[in-house]
C-alpha positions in Angstrom: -17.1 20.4 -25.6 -15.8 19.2 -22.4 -18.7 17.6 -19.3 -19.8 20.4 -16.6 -19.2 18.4 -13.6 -23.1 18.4 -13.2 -22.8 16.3 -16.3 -19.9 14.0 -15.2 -21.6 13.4 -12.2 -25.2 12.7 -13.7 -23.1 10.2 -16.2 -21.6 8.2 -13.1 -24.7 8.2 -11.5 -26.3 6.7 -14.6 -23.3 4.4 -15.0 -23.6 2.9 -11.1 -27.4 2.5 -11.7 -26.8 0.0 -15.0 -24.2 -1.5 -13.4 -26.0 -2.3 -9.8 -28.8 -3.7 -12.4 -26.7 -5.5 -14.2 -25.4 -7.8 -11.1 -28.5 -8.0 -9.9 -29.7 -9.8 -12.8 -26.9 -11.9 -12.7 -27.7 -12.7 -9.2 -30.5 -14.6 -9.9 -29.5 -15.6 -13.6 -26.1 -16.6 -13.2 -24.0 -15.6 -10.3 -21.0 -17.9 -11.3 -20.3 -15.7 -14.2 -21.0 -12.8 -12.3 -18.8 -13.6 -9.6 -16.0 -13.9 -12.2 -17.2 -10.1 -14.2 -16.7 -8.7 -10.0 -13.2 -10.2 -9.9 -12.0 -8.5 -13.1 -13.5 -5.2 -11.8 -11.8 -5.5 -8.3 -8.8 -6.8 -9.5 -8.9 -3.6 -12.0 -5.9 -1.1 -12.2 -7.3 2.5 -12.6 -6.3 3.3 -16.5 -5.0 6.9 -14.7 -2.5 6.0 -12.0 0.0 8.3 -9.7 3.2 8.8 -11.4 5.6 10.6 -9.9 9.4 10.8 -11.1 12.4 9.5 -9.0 15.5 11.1 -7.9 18.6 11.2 -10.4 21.5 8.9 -9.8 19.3 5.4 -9.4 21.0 2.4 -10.4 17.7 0.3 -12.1 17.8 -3.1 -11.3 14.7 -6.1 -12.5 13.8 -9.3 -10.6 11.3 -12.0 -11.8 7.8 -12.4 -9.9 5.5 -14.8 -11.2 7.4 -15.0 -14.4 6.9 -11.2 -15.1 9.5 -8.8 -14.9 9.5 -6.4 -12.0 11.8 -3.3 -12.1 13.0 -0.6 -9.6 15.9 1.5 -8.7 18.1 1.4 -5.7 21.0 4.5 -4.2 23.1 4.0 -1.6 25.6 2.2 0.0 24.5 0.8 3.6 21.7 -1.5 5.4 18.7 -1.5 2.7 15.6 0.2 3.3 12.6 -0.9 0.8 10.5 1.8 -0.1 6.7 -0.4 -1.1 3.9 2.0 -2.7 0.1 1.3 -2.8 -2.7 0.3 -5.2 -2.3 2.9 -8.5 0.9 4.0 -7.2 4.6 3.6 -8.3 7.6 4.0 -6.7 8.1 7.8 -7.6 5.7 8.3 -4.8 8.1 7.5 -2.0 10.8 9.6 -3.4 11.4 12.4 -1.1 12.2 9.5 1.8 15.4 8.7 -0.5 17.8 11.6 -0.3 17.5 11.7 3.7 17.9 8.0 3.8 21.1 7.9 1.7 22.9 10.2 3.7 22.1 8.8 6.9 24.2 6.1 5.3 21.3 3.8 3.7 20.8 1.7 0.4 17.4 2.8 -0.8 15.2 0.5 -2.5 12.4 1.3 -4.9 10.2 -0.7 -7.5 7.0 -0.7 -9.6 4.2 -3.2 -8.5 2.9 -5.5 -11.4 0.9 -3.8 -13.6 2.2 -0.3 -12.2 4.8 2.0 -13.4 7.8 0.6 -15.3 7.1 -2.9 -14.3 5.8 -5.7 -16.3 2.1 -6.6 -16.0 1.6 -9.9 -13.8 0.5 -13.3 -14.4 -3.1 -12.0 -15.0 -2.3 -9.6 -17.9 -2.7 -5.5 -18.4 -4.2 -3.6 -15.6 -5.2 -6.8 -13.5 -3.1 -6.7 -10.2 -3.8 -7.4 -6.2 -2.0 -7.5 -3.3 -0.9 -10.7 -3.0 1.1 -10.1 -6.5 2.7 -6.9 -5.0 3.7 -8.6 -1.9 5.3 -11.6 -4.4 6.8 -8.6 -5.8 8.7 -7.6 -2.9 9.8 -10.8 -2.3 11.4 -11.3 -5.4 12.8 -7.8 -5.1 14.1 -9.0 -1.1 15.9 -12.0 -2.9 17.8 -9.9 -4.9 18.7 -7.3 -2.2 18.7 -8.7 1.0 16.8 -8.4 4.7 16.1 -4.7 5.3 16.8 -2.9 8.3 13.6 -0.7 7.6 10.3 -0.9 4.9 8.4 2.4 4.2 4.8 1.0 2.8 2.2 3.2 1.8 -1.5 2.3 2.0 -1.8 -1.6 0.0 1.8 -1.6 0.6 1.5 -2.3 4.0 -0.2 -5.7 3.5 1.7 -6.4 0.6 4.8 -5.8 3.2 3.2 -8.0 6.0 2.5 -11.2 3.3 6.0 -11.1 2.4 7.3 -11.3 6.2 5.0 -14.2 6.7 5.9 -16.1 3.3 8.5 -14.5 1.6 12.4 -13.9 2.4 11.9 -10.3 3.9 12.9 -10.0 7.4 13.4 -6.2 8.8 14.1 -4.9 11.8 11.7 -1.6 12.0 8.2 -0.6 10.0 6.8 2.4 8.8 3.5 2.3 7.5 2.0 5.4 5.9 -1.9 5.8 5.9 -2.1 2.2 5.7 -4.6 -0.3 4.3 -5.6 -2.6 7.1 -7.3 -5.3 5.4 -9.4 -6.3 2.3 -12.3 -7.4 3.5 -14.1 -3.9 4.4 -12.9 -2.8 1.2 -14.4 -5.7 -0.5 -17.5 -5.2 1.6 -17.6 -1.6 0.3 -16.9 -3.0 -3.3 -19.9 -5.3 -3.3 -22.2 -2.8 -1.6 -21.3 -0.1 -4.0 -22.3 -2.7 -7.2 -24.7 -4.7 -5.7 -23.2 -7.9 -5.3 -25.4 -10.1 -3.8 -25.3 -13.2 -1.4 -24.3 -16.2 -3.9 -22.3 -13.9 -6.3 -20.0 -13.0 -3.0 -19.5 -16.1 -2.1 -18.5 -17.1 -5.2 -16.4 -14.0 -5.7 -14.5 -14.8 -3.1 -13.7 -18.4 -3.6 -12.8 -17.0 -7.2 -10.3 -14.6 -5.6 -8.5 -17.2 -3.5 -8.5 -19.6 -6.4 -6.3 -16.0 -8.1 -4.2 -15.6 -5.2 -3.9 -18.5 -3.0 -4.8 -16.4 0.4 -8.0 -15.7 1.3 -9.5 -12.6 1.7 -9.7 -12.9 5.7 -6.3 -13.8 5.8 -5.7 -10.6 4.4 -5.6 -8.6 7.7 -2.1 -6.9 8.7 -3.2 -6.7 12.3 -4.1 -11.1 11.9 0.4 -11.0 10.9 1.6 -8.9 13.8 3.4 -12.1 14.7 4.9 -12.4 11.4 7.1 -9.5 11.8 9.4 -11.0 14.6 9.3 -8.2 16.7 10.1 -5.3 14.0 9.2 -1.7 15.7 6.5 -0.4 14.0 5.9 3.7 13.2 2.3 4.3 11.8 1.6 7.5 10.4 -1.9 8.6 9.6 -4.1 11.6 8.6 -7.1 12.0 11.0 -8.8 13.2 7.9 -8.1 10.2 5.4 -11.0 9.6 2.6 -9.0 6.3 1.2 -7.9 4.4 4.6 -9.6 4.3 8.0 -7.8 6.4 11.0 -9.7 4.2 13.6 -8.2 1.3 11.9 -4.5 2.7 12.7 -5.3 3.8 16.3 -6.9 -0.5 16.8 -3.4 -1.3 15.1 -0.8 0.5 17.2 -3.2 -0.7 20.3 -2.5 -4.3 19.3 1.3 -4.1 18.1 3.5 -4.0 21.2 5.8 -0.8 21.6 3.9 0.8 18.5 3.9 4.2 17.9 0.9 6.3 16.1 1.7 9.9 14.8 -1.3 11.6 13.8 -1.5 14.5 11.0 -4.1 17.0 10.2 -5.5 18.1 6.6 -2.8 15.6 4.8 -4.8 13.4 3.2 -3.9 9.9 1.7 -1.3 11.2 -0.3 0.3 14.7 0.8 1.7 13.4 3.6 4.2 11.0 1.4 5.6 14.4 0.8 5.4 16.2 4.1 8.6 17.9 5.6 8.0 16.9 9.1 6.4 13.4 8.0 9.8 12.5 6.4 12.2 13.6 9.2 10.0 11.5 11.4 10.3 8.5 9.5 13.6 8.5 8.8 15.1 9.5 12.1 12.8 6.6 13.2 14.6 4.8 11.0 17.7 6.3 11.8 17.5 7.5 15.3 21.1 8.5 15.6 21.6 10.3 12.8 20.9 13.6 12.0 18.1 13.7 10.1 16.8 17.3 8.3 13.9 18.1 6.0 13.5 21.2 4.4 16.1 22.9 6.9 13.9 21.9 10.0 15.7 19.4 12.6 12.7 16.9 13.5 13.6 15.9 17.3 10.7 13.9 18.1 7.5 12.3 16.6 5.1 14.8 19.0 5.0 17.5 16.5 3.0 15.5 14.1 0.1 15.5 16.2 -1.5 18.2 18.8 -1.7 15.6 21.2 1.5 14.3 20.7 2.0 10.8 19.1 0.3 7.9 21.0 2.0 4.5 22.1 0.6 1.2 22.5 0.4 0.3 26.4 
């Protein structure tokens, strides 16, 4: 017999009680090991992620990251675009930015982070990922197709995007980040509240993670890169009522970027706005500013539709 929901939810709560218990025994008994049991669970791909499928005609393509084999699909004939999806994503996500892209004369180019989709896991086995290795796999996906004209990232994709302009072989003239993740360290703050990770586990949790990944997790901030991007124009697009990412942290963003622009949604989400009408016509004319960009029949002219106060620029 399938769990009432008053039964799923009594089974989490139960769950997050023996858990919380669990670290904060190992707080006092051992919090080197349980620094290293809280870097498997964050580093922990969800066993269900989002699937979605890609348009016909892609020509797959693989590149190596980290010794693991990484695998997308690109269309198009033109100045490359990277499409970059987010933490239990895959590049089917993105696919309703494709078809516009290619005829306003764009190669499109998707892939599968580590441990996502199609791909390979990385260097830390099944259903162990983190941004760093998603922005190593953009690199190695840039090495194979060249600097973009524009990258579409989607929540983790936009730091993932940002560490590869600062260390990788990306260069791009123009940004679009959708809902985006702004940095890892309020998420881990979250993530150690939620658990209850104490003082001397953190603190070794985190040296555990930059012993993983190289960075640390401060370093981690898209808004600490904005020099990293060379000047790229960014396009932010965010949904006011967003349960995943922070709107406030889009509207400190745009602030801080020179010449960025914030177009704000309503009742979109995280995720429905990947497949918006007027969300894609803005991005790609953004993109594409002098081509004649449609969605769904309706000619987007400008960016102020998305929001009722009109999108908002950086002074």
């Amino acid at each position: 017999m399938a769990e009432s929901g008053q039964q799923k939810s009594m089974n989490v709560r139960i769950q997050t009680a023996v858990v919380r218990a669990g670290f904060k025994i190992g707080e006092l008994a051992g919090p080197g090991v349980t620094a290293r049991v809280a870097a498997w669970l964050w580093c922990r791909i969800p066993a269900k992620t989002e699937r979605e499928p890609e348009p016909a005609g892609g020509t797959p393509f693989e590149a190596v990251a980290q010794g693991c084999v990484v695998r997308g699909a690109w269309w198009g004939d033109g100045p490359v675009v990277y499409l970059v999806h987010g933490w239990a994503g895959s590049g089917g996500q993105l696919s309703s930015f494709v078809s516009p892209l290619v005829r306003a004369g764009f190669r499109v180019v998707s892939f599968d982070g580590p441990g996502h989709g199609r791909s390979d896991p990385g260097p830390h086995g099944p259903r162990s990922s983190d941004g760093v290795e998603f922005g190593r796999a953009l690199d190695a996906v840039a090495a194979v197709h060249g600097p973009a004209h524009g990258v579409i990232a989607h929540s983790m994709g936009a730091i993932a995007t940002m560490l590869t302009l600062r260390y990788g072989w990306l260069s791009t003239r123009r940004l679009a980040f959708l809902a985006p993740m702004q940095d890892l360290q309020s998420y881990l703050d979250q993530f150690c509240a939620a658990v209850g990770i104490g003082v001397r586990t953190r603190r070794r949790l985190e040296a555990a993670l930059l012993r993983r990944t190289g960075v640390s997790v401060p370093e981690l901030d898209v808004s600490g890169m904005i020099s990293d991007a060379d000047s790229a124009e960014l396009l932010v697009v965010h949904d006011r009522q967003d349960r995943r990412t922070a709107y406030d942290r889009s509207v400190e963003l745009v602030a801080s970027w020179p010449g960025a622009t914030l177009a704000t949604t309503e009742r979109l989400g995280h995720r429905r706005l990947l497949h918006d009408a007027e969300v894609v016509a803005a991005v790609c004319r953004f993109l594409a500013p002098d081509a004649p960009i449609a969605a769904s029949g309706l000619d987007v002219d400008s960016l102020d539709r998305l929001s009722p106060t009109g999108s908002r620029r950086a002074a």
